[in-house]
Every structure is written in C-alpha cells, then in structure tokens.
C-alpha positions in Angstrom: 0.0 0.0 0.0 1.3 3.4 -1.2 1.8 6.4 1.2 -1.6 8.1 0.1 -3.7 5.2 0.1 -1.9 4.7 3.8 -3.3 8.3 4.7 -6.6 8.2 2.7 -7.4 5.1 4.7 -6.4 6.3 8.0 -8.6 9.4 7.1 -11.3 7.9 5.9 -11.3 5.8 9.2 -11.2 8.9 11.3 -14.0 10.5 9.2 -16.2 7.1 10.1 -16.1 7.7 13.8 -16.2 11.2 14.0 -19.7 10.5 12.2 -20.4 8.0 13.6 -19.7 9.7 17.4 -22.1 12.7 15.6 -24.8 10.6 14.8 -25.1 8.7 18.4 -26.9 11.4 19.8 -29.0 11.8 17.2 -30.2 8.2 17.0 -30.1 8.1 20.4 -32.6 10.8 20.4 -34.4 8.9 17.9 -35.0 6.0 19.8 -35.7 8.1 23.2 -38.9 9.4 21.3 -40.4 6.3 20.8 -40.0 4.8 24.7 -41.7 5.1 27.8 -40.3 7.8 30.5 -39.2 5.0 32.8 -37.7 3.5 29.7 -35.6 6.3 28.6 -34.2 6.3 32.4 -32.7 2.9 32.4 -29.0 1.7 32.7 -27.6 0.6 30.3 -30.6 2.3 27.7 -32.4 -0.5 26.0 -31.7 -1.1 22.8 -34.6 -3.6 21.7 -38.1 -2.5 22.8 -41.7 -2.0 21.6 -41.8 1.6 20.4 -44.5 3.7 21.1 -46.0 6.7 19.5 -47.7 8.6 22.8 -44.4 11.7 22.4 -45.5 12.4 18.8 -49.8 12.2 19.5 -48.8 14.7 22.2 -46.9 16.9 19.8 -49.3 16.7 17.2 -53.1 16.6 19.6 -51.7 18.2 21.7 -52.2 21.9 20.4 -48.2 22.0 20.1 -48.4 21.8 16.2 -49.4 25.4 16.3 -45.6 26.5 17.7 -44.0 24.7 14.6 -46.5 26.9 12.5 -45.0 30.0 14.4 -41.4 28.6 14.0 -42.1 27.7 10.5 -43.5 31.4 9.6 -41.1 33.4 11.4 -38.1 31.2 9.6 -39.5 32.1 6.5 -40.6 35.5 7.0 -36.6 36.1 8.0 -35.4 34.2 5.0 -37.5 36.4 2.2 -37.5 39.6 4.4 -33.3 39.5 4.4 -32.6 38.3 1.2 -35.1 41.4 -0.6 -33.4 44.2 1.7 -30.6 42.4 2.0 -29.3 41.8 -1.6 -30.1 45.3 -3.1 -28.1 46.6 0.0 -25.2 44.4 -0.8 -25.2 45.6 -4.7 -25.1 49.0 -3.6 -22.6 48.6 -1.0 -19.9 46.7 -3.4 -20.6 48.9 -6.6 -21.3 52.4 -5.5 -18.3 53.2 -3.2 -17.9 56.7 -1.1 -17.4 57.6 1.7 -20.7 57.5 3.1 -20.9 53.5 1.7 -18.6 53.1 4.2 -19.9 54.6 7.4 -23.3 52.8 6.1 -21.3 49.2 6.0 -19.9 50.3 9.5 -22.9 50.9 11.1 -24.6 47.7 9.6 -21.3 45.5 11.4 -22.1 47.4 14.3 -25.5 46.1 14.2 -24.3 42.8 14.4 -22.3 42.9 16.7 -24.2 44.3 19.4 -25.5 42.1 22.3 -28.7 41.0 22.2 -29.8 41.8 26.0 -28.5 44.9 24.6 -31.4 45.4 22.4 -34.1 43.2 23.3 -35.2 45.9 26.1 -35.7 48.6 23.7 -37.3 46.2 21.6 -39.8 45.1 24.0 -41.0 48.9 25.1 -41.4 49.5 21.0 -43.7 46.2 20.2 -45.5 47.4 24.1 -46.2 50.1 22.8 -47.6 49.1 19.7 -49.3 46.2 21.4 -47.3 43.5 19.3 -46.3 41.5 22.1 -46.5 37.9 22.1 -47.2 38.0 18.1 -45.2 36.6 15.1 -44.3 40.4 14.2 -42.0 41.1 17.1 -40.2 38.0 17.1 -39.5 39.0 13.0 -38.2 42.2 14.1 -36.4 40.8 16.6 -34.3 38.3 14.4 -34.0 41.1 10.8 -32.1 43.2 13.2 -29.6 40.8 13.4 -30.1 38.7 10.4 -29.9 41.9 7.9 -26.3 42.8 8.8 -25.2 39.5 8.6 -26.6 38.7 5.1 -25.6 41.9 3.9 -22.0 41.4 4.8 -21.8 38.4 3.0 -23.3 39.2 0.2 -21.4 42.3 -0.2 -18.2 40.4 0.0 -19.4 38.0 -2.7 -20.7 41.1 -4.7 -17.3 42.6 -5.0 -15.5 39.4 -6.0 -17.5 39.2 -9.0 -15.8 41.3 -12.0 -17.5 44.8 -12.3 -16.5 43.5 -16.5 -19.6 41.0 -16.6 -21.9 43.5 -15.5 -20.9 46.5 -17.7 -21.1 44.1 -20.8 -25.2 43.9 -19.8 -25.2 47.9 -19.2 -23.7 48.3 -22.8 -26.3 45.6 -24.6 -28.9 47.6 -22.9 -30.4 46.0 -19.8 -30.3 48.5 -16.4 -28.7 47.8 -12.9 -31.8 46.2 -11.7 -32.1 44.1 -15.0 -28.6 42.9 -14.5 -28.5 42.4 -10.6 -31.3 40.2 -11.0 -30.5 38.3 -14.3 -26.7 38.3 -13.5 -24.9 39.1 -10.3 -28.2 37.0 -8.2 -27.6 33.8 -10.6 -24.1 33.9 -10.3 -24.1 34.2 -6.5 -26.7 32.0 -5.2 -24.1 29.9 -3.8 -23.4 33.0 -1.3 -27.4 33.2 -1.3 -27.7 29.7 -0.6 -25.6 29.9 2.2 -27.4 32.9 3.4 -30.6 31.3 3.5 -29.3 28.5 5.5 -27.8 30.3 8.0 -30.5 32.5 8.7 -33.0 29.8 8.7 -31.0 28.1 11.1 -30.9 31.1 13.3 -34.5 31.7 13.4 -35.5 28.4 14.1 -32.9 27.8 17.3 -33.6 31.4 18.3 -34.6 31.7 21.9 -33.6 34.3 23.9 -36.0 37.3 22.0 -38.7 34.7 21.6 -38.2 34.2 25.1 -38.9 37.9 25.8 -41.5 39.2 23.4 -43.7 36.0 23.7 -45.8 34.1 26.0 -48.6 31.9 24.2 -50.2 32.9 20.6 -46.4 33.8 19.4 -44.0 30.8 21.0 -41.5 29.4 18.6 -40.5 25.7 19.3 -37.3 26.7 21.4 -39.2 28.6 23.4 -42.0 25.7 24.2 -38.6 23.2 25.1 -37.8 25.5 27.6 -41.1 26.0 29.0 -41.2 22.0 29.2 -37.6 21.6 30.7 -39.1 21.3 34.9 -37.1 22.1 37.9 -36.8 18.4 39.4 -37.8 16.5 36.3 -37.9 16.2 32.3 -40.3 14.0 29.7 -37.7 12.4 27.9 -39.6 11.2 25.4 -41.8 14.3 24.3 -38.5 16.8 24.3 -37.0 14.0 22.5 -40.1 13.9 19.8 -40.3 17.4 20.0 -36.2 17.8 19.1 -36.9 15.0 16.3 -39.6 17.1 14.8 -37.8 21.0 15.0 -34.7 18.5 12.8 -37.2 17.7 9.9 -37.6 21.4 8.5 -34.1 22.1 8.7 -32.9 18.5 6.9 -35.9 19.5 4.0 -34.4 23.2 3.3 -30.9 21.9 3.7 -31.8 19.4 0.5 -33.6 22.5 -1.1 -30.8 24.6 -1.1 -27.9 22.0 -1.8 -29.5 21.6 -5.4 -29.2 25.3 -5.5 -25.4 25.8 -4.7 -24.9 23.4 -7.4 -26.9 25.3 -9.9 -25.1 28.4 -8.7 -21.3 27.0 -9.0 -22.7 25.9 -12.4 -24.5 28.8 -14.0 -22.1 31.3 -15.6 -23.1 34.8 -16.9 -20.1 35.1 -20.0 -20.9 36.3 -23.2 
C-alpha cells in the first residue's frame, strides 16, 4: 500500500467515527422518542423494545403543532425579508463606493455585533407600545435586526468578487442595474445566497432568547416551548426527545432544497 492510500485510509477511518460519534446522539434521540419515560431512564438504555407513538400524538393533539407553524412562519418571513433588503443593499454597498458606503457598511457591522440583552429591552418597550407582544411580528423584528447585517456582509463580500467586466457588458447591450442584478450578479451568486438562506434559517429556528422575551402563548417558537417543558426536578424524555426530532425535519428538507441550488449556482455562468 502506497503512502496516500496509507493516509486516505487512515482518514477515511477517522471520518467514520467522527460520524459516527455525531450521529449517536442523534439516533439516540431517535429512539428516546419512541419509549416510555421510565424506559428512557434505564442503565444501560435499551436497545430492543416496543416503540410507542404517545411523544408524537402529544406533539401533534396536543395543540403543540401550532408552535411549529409559528417557528415555520417566522423562519421564513426572516429568510425572504433579508434576502429582498438584503441583496439590493449588498449591490449598492460593493458597486457604488464613497465615503458614506462606508460609514453605512460600518454601522450595519455594528449592528451585528451588538448584544442582544442589549437590544431586546428597547425592543420590548417599542412592540408594548404598539401592542405587538406575544405576536409573530415582534419575534420577526427581533431576528431582521440581526439577520440583515449578517446577510448583507456576506453578500457584499461575494458582490465585489465578481468582475465589475460581466456586468458592464449587460449595461452596454442595454439592460439596467436592476435588470442585471437580477438576471446576473443573483444567478451567479446563489451559492453566497444559498448559504445565506441557511444560515438565517437556522438562526431563526434555534432562536430563543427574543422569543423568550416578546412571547408568552399565541407567538412561542418551538425553542421557546422546550424551555417551558424543561421542569425544575424533572424532564419528559420522550416528548423533548419527539419534539427535538420534529424541530430537525424542516431544517434536513431546506438543507436538501438549497444543496440543489449551490450546485446550480457553481454551475450557471453569466459570460458572453
């Protein structure tokens, strides 16, 4: 055996376990969802049992369905909120450059970078006093201000990284800046986009400290209803365990979604 296939196999082995050490929680999880509370408790766990569905009929009869619909609406509300402010912000941030760009791209990185019990008080007073409490709306407002910045800054930075070239070639065959943002520069960078819409799906949907805050009952995210089930002396195993299974499907779905779209992306060109 050569020297590389010596180190690919010693790789790949390494690879193996580190998924498989990944997935045992998971699975674990998994299983966890389908026992009985006293079940879940035992030492060693039992491996061979008659599963049960009593976690997910609670879920589902329960009147928890609703909080996925919340968690489900506010993730997607952030996703096509950010991408339309966020992408024309971006464009103008990468091609129009001055002075005042700058203190704009500034202030955006500063946004980000604040704390969130920073904010979240100020926050709270403004949707009080609009009587927006414990709604969909102020948990949206809650995760743009953070999510904005974020996609802007990446976007911008895969904005500028595409030559200015491709784009004046569309400006001299006649389209406009809006024409070739959309037809263009947005085909040629959904792989940033892609990446964008992950990540800020993923942040809404584990979001719980502003949910925490600005909601109580009509407006609780998924997070927020694990924490609310998490007692002082003890825990249902198996309905945080079906709950947790259930809050993984959405994300595993859009993750397929968008991998078919980053290859598009790394595929499409935009030369003449």
């Amino acid at each position: 055996m050569t020297t590389s296939k010596r180190w690919r196999t010693i790789s790949l082995g390494f690879l193996s376990l580190y998924l498989l050490f990944s997935l045992v929680p998971i699975l674990w999880m998994l299983l966890s969802s389908f026992k009985t509370h006293y079940q879940t408790l035992l030492l060693p766990p039992q491996l061979i049992f008659k599963p049960i569905a009593t976690a997910y009929l609670n879920v589902f009869l329960g009147g928890m369905g609703k909080v996925f619909l919340n968690s489900l609406e506010v993730a997607f509300i952030d996703i096509s909120l950010a991408l339309l402010l966020s992408i024309p912000a971006a464009y103008s941030l990468a091609r129009f450059k001055s002075k005042a760009t700058e203190n704009i791209g500034f202030w955006l990185l500063s946004l980000r970078m604040a704390p969130a019990f920073g904010v979240v008080i100020p926050i709270y007073i403004l949707m009080q006093h609009f009587r927006l409490l414990d709604t969909i709306f102020a948990v949206n407002a809650a995760h743009l201000l953070v999510n904005i910045p974020f996609a802007v800054w990446l976007l911008k930075s895969y904005f500028e990284d595409i030559p200015v070239e491709i784009e004046e070639s569309a400006l001299v065959d006649g389209a406009t800046r809006f024409q070739a943002l959309v037809h263009i520069l947005i085909p040629m960078s959904m792989p940033m986009v892609a990446t964008v819409t992950i990540l800020t799906f993923i942040f809404s949907w584990n979001e719980l400290f502003f949910a925490f805050v600005l909601t109580s009952s009509k407006g609780m995210t998924v997070p927020v209803l694990v924490a609310s089930l998490a007692g002082s002396m003890t825990f249902n195993w198996p309905l945080l365990c079906a709950i947790s299974v259930c809050s993984m499907i959405p994300a595993f779905i859009l993750a397929f979604i968008v991998q078919r779209h980053i290859v598009r992306g790394l595929t499409l060109g935009a030369v003449k």
